[in-house]
LODRENVO-947437 format. One record per residue: residue in one letter; x, y, z of N, C-alpha, C in turn; residue number from 0. Coordinates in steps of 0.2 Angstrom, whole numbers, always signed. Each point is the difference from the previous one (the first is absolute). Example, Ala and Ser with C-alpha at 12.3 -4.5 7.8 and 13.67 -1.06 7.14 Angstrom:
REM LODRENVO-947437
res, n_X, n_Y, n_Z, ca_X, ca_Y, ca_Z, c_X, c_Y, c_Z, n
A, +66, -28, +39, -4, +6, +0, +4, +6, +0, 0;
S, -2, +5, -4, +4, +6, +1, -4, +5, +3, 1;
This chain:
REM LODRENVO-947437
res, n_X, n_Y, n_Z, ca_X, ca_Y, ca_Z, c_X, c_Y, c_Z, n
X, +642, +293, +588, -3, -6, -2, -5, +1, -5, 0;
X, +0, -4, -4, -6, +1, -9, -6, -5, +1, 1;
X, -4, +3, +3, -7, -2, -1, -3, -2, -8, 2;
X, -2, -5, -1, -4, -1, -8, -6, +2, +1, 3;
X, -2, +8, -1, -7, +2, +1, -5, -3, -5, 4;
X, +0, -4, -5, -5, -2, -3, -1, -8, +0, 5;
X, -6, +0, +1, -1, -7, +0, -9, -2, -1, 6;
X, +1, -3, -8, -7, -2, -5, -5, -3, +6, 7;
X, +5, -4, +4, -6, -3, +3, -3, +1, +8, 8;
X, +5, +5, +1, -3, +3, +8, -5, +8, -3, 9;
X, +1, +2, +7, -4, +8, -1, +3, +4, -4, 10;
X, -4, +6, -3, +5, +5, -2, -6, +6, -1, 11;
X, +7, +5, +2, -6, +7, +2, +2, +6, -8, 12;
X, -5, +0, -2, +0, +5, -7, -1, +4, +1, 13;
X, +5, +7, +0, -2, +7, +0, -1, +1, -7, 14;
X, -7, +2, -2, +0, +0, -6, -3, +8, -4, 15;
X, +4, +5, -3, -3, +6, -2, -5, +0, -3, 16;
X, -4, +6, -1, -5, +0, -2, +0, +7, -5, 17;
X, -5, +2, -4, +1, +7, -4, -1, +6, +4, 18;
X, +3, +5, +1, -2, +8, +4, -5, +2, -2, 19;
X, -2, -1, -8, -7, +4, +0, -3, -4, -7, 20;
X, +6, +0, -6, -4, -1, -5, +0, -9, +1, 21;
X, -3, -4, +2, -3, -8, -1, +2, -5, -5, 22;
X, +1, +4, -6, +7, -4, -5, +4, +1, +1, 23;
X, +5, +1, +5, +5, -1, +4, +2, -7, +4, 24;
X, -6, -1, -1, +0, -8, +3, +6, -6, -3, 25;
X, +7, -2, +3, +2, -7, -5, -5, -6, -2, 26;
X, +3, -6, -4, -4, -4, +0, +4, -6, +5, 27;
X, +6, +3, +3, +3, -5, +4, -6, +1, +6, 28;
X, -2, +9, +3, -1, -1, +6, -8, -1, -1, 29;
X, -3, +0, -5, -7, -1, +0, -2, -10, +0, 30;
X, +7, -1, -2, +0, -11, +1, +1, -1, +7, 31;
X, +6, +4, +2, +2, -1, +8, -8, +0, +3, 32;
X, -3, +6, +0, -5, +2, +4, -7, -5, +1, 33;
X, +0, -3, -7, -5, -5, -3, +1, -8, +4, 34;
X, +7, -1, -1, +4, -6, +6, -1, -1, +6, 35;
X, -1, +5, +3, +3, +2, +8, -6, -3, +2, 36;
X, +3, -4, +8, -6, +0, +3, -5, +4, +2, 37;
X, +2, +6, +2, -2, +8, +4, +3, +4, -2, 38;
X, -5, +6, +0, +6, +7, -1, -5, +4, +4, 39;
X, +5, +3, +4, +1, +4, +4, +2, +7, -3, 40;
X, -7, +6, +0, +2, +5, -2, -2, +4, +5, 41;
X, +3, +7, +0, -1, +7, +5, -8, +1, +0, 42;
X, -4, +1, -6, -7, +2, -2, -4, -3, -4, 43;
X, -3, -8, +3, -2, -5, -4, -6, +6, -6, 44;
X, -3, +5, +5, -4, +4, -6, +2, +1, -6, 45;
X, +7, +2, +2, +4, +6, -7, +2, -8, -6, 46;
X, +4, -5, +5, +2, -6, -5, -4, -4, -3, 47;
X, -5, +1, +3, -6, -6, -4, -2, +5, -8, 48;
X, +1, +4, +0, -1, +2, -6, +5, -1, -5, 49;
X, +7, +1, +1, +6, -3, -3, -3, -8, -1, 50;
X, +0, -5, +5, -1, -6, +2, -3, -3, -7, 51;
X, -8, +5, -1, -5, -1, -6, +2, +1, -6, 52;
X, +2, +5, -2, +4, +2, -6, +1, -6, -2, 53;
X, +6, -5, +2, +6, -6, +0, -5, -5, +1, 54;
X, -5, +0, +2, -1, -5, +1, +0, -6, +7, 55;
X, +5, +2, +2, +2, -3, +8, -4, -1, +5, 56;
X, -2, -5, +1, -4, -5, +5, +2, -1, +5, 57;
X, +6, +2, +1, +1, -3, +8, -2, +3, +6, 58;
X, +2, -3, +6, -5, +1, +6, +6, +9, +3, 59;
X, -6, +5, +0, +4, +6, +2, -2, +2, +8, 60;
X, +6, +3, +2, +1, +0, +7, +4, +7, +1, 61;
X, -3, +5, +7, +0, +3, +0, +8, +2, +6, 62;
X, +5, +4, -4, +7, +1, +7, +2, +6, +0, 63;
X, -3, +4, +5, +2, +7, -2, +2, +3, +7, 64;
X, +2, +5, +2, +6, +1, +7, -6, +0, +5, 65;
X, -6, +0, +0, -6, -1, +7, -1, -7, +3, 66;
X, +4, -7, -5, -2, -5, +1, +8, -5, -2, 67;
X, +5, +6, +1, +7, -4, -4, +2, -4, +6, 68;
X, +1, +0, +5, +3, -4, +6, -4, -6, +0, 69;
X, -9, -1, -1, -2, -6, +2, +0, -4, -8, 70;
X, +1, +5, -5, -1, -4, -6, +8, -3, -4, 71;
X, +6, +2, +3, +6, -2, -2, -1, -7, +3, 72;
X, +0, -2, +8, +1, -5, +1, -6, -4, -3, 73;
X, -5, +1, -3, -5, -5, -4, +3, -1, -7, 74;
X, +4, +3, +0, +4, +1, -10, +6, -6, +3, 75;
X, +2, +2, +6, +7, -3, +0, -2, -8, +1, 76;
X, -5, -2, +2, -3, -5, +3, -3, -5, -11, 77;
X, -4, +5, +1, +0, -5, -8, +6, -1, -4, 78;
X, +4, +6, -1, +7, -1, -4, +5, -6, +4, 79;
X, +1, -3, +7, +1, -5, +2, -2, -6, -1, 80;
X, -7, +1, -3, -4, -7, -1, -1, -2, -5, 81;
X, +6, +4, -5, -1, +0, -8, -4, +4, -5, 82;
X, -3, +5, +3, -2, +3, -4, +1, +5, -4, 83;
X, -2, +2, -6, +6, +3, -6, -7, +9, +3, 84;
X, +4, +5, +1, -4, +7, +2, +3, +5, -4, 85;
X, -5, +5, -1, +4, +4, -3, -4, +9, +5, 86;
X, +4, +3, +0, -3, +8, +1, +3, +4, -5, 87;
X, -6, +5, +2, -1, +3, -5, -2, +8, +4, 88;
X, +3, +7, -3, -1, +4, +3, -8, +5, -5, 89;
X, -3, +7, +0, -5, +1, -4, +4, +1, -7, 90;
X, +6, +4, +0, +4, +1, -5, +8, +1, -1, 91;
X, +3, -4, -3, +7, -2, -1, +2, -6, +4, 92;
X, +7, +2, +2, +3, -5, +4, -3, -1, +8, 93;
X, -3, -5, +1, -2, -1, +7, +8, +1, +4, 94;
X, -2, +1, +7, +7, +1, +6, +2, +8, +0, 95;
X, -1, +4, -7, +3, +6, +1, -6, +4, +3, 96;
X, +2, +4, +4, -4, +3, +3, -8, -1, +2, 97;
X, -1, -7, -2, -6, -3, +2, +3, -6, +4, 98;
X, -7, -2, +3, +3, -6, +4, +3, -9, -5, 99;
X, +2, -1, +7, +4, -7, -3, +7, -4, +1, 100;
X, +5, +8, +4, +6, -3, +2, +2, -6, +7, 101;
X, -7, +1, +4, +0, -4, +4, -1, -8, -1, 102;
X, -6, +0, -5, +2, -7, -3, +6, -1, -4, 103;
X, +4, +3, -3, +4, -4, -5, +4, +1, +6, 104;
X, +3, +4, +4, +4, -2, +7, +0, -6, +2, 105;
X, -6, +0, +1, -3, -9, +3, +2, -4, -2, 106;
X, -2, -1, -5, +3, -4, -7, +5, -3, +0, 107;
X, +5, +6, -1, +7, -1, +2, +3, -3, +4, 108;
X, -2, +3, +6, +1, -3, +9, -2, -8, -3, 109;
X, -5, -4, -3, -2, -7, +3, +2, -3, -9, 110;
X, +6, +4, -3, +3, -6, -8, -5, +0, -3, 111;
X, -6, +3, +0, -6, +3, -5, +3, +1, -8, 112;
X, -2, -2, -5, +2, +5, -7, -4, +5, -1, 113;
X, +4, +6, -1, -3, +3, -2, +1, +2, -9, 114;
X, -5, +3, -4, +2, +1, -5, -2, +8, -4, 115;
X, +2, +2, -2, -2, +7, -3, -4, -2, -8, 116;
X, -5, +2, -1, -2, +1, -8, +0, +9, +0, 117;
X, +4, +1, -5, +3, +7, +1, -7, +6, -4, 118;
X, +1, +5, -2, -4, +5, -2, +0, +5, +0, 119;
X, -5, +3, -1, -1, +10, +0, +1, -1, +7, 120;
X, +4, +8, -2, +4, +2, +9, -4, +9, -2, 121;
X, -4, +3, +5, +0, +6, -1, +6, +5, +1, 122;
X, +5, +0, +5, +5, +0, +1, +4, +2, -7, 123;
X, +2, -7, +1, +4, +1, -8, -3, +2, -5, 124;
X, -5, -2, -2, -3, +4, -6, -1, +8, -1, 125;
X, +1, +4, +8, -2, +6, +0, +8, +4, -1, 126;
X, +6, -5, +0, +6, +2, +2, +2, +0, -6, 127;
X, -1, -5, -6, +4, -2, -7, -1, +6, -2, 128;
X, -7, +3, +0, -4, +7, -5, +1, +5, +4, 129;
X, +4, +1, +4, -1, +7, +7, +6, +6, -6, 130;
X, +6, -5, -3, +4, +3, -2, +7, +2, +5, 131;
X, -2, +1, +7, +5, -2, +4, +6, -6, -1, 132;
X, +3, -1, +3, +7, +1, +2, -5, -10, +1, 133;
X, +1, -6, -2, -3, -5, +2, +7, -6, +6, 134;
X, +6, +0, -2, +4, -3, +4, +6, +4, +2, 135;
X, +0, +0, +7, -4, -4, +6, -7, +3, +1, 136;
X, -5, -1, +2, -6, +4, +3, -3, -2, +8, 137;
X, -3, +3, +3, -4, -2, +6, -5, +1, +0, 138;
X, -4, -7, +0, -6, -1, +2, -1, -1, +7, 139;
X, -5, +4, +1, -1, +3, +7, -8, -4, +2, 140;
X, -4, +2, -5, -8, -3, +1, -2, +6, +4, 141;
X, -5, +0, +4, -5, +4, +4, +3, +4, +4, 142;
X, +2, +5, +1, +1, +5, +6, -6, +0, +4, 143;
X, +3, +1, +7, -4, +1, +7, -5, +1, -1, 144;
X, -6, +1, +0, -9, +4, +0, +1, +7, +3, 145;
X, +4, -3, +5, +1, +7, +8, +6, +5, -4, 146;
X, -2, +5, +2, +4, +7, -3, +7, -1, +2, 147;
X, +0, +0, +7, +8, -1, +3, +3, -4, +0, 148;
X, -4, -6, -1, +6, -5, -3, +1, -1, -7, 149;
X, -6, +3, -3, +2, -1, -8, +7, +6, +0, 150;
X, +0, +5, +3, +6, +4, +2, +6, -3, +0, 151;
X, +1, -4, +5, +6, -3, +3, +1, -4, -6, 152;
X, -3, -6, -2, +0, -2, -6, +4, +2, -5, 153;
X, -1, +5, -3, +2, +7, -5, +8, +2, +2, 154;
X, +1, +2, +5, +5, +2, +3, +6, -7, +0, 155;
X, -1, -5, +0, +4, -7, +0, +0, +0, -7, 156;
X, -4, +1, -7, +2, +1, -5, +3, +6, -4, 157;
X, +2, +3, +1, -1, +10, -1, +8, -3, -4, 158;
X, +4, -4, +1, +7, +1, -1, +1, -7, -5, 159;
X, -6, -4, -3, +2, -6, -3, +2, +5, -7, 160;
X, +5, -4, -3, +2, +4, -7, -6, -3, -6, 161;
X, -3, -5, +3, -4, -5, -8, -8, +0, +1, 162;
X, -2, +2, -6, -10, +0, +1, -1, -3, +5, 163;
X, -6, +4, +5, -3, -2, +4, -7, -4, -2, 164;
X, -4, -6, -1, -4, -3, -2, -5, +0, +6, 165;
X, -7, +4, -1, -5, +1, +6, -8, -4, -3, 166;
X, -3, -2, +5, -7, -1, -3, -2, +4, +5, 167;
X, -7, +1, -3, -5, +8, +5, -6, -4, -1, 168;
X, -4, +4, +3, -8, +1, +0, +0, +6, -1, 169;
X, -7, +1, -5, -1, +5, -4, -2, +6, +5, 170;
X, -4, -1, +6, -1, +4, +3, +5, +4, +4, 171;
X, +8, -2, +1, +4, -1, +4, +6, +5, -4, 172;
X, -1, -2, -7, +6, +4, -4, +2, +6, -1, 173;
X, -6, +4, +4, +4, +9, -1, +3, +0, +7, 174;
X, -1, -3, +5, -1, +2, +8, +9, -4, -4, 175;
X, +3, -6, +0, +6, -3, -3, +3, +4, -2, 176;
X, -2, +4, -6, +4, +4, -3, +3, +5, +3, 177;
X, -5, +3, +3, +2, +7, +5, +8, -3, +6, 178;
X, -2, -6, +1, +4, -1, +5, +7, -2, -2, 179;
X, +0, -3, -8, +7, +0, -4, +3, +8, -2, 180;
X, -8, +4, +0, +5, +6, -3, +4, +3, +5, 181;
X, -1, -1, +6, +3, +2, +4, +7, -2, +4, 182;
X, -1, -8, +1, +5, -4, +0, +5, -1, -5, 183;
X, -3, -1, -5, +4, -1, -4, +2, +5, -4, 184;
X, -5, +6, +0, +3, +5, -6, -4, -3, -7, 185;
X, +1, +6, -4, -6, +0, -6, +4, -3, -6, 186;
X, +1, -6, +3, -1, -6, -7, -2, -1, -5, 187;
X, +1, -4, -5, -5, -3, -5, -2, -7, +0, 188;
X, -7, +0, -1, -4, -6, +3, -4, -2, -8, 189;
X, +1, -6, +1, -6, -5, -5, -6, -3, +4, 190;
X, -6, +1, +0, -6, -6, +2, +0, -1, -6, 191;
X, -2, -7, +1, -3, -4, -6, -8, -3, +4, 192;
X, -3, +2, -4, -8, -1, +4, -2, -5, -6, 193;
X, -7, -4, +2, -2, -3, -3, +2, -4, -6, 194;
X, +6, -3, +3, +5, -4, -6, -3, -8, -3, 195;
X, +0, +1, -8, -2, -4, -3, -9, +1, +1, 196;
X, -3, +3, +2, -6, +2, +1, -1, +3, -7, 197;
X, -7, +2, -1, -2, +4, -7, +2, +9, +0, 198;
X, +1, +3, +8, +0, +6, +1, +10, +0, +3, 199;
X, +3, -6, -3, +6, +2, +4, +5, +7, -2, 200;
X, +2, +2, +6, +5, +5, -1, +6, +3, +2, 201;
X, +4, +2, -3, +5, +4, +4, +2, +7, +3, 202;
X, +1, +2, +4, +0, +6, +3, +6, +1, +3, 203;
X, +4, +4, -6, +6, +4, +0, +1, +3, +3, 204;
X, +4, +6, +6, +2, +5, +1, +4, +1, +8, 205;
X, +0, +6, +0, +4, +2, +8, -7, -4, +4, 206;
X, +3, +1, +9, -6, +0, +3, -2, +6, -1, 207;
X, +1, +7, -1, -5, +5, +4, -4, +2, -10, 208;
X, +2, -3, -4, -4, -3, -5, -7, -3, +0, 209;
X, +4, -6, +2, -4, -4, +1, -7, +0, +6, 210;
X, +3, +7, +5, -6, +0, +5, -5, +5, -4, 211;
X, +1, +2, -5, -4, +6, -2, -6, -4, -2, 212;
X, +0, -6, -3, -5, -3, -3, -7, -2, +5, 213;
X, -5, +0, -2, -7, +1, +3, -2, -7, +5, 214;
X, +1, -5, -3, +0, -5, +3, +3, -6, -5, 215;
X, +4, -6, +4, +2, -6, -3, -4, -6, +1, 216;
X, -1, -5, -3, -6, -4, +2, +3, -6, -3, 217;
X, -1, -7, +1, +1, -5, -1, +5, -5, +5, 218;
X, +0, -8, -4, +9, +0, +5, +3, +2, -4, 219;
X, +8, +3, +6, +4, +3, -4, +7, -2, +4, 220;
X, +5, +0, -2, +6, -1, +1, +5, +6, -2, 221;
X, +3, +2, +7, +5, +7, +1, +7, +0, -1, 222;
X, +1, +3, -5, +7, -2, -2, +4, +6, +1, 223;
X, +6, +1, +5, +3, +8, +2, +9, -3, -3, 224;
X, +2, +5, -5, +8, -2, +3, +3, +1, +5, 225;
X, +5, -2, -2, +5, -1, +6, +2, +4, +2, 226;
X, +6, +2, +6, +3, +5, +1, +7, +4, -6, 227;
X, +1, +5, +1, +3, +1, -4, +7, +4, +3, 228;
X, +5, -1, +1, +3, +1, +6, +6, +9, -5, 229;
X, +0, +4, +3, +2, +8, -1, +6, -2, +0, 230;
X, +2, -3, +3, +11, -1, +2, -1, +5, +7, 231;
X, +4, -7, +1, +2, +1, +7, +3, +8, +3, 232;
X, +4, +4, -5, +3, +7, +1, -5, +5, -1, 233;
X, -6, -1, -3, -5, +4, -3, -5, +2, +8, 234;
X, -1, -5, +4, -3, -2, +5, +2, +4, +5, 235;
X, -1, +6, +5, -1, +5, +5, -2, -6, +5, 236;
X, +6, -2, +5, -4, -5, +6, -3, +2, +4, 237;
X, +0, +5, +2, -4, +5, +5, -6, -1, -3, 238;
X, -2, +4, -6, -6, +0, -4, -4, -6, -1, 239;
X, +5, -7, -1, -5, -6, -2, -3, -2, +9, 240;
X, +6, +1, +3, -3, -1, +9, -6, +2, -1, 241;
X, -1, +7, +0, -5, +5, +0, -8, -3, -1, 242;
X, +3, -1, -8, -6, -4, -4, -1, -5, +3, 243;
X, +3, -6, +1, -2, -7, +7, -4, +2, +6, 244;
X, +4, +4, +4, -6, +2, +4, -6, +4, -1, 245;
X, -2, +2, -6, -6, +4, -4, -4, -5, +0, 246;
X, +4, -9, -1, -4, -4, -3, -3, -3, +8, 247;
X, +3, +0, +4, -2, -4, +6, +5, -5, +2, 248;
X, +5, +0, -1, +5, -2, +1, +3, +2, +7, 249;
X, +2, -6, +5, +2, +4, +5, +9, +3, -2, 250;
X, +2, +3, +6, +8, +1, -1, +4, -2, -2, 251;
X, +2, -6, +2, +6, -4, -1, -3, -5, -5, 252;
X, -6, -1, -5, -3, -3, -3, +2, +5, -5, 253;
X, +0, +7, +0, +1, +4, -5, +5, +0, -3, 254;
X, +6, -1, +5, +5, +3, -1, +4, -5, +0, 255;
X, -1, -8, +0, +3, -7, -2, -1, +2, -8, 256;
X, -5, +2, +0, -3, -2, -9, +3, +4, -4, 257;
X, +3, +5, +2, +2, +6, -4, +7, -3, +1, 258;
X, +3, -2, +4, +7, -1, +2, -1, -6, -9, 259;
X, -3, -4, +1, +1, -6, -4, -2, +3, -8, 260;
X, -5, +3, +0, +2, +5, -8, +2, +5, -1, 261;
X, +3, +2, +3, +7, +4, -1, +6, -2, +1, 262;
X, +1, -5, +4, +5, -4, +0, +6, +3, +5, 263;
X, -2, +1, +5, +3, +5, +5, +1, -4, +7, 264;
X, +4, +2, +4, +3, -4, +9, -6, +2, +2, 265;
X, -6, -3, +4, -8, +0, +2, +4, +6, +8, 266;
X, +3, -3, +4, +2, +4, +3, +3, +7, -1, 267;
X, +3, +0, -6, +3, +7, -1, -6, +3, -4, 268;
X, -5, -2, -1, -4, +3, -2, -6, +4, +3, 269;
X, -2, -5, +6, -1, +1, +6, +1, +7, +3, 270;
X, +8, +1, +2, +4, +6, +2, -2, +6, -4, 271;
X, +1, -2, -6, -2, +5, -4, -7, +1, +0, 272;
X, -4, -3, +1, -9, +1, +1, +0, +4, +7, 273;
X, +2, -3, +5, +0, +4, +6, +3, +8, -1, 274;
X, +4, +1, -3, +6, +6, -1, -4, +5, -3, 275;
X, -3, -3, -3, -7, +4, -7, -6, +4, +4, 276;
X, -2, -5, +6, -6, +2, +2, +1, +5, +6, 277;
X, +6, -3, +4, +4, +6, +4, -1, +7, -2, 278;
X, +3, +3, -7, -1, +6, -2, -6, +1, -1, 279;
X, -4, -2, +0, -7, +1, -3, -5, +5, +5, 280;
């Protein structure tokens, strides 16, 4: 069934981007939307009232950020019912990614809501065009775990994707990351793009165990790893790649499913053969 999501004279919810760092970034679509709107709802009324003033934007700002998103989605979805044109806004880029906001546009949807996109700087992408990597397909991933073991497990679900793996980090968090790809994933080549569009922006080229040589990394940054790169399937010791899976914490038959499936081997005959290996041992 085709829903008409747009309609002039009912509600409508603006996801509206904003610049990552440099403020002339700004469009002049999303700086009219934002001046229109009844309300804008953003992550850090602090950080946007400054964008807000640049532009000029007067309208009444209201704060929705994941400490307050369950009581404040049903107050969004409540005005956007009763006609009200809204927009969110995250501190930088596309609001929804990685920051909050998918529960209201869910909402949204569930109750024939419009919703509309005013598009913009994406850190993401803009860290991906310049990485020089490999750009289509890619995965964007956003934040890994904080927690070591899950950021682990995480890593290990990706270890086999063929296409750029697209990461954002906290500056304080990126070497403890690193370590954890070099090991999961093996010594790579990695792009950060730090302070994009910023006065101090930068690129940072090289392997991981390059890359961890360096004294410290500071700013926001965006983690770019390529992809898997696959030896050929004949090249590949399935004993040995076991071996390796269980290194990583992988249980048994977890090892030995995976290795079946990139070697491309009968999981039970392989199996046998795993069993048959460690007998002699």
């Amino acid at each position: 069934m085709r829903i008409r999501s747009f309609n002039q004279d009912g509600g409508i919810l603006y996801l509206v981007a904003t610049p990552i760092g440099n403020l002339e970034d700004m469009t002049y679509r999303a700086v009219n939307i934002l001046k229109t709107v009844d309300k804008i709802y953003a992550e850090d009324t602090r950080n946007s009232i400054i964008l807000l003033h640049k532009y000029e934007i007067h309208t009444l700002l209201e704060s929705y950020h994941e400490f307050n998103e369950e009581l404040k989605t049903e107050q969004i979805i409540n005005e956007l019912l009763s006609g009200k044109k809204i927009a969110v806004i995250s501190d930088a880029g596309l609001p929804v990614i990685s920051d909050p906001g998918y529960k209201i546009v869910k909402s949204a949807v569930e109750h024939h809501i419009a919703v509309s996109t005013i598009p913009g700087a994406s850190a993401g992408i803009s860290a991906l065009i310049a990485s020089g990597f490999p750009v289509m397909p890619y995965q964007f991933y956003g934040f890994l775990n904080s927690k070591q073991s899950k950021r682990i497990e995480e890593l290990k679900e990706l270890k086999y994707y063929p296409h750029t793996l697209v990461f954002y980090e906290a500056p304080h968090r990126i070497f403890e990351t690193l370590n954890d790809m070099l090991v999961v994933l093996g010594n790579r080549n990695v792009c950060i793009a730090r302070e994009l569009t910023k006065t101090y922006e930068e690129f940072i080229r090289g392997t991981i165990e390059e890359v961890l040589k360096i004294d410290s990394i500071k700013g926001e940054m965006v983690l770019l790893v390529e992809g898997y790169k696959e030896q050929g399937k004949d090249s590949v010791n399935p004993i040995e790649q076991i071996e390796e899976f269980l290194s990583l914490g992988y249980k048994p038959n977890e090892a030995i499913k995976e290795t079946a499936r990139l070697c491309n081997k009968d999981r039970k005959e392989l199996y046998k053969e795993y069993i048959k290996y460690k007998n002699k041992e």
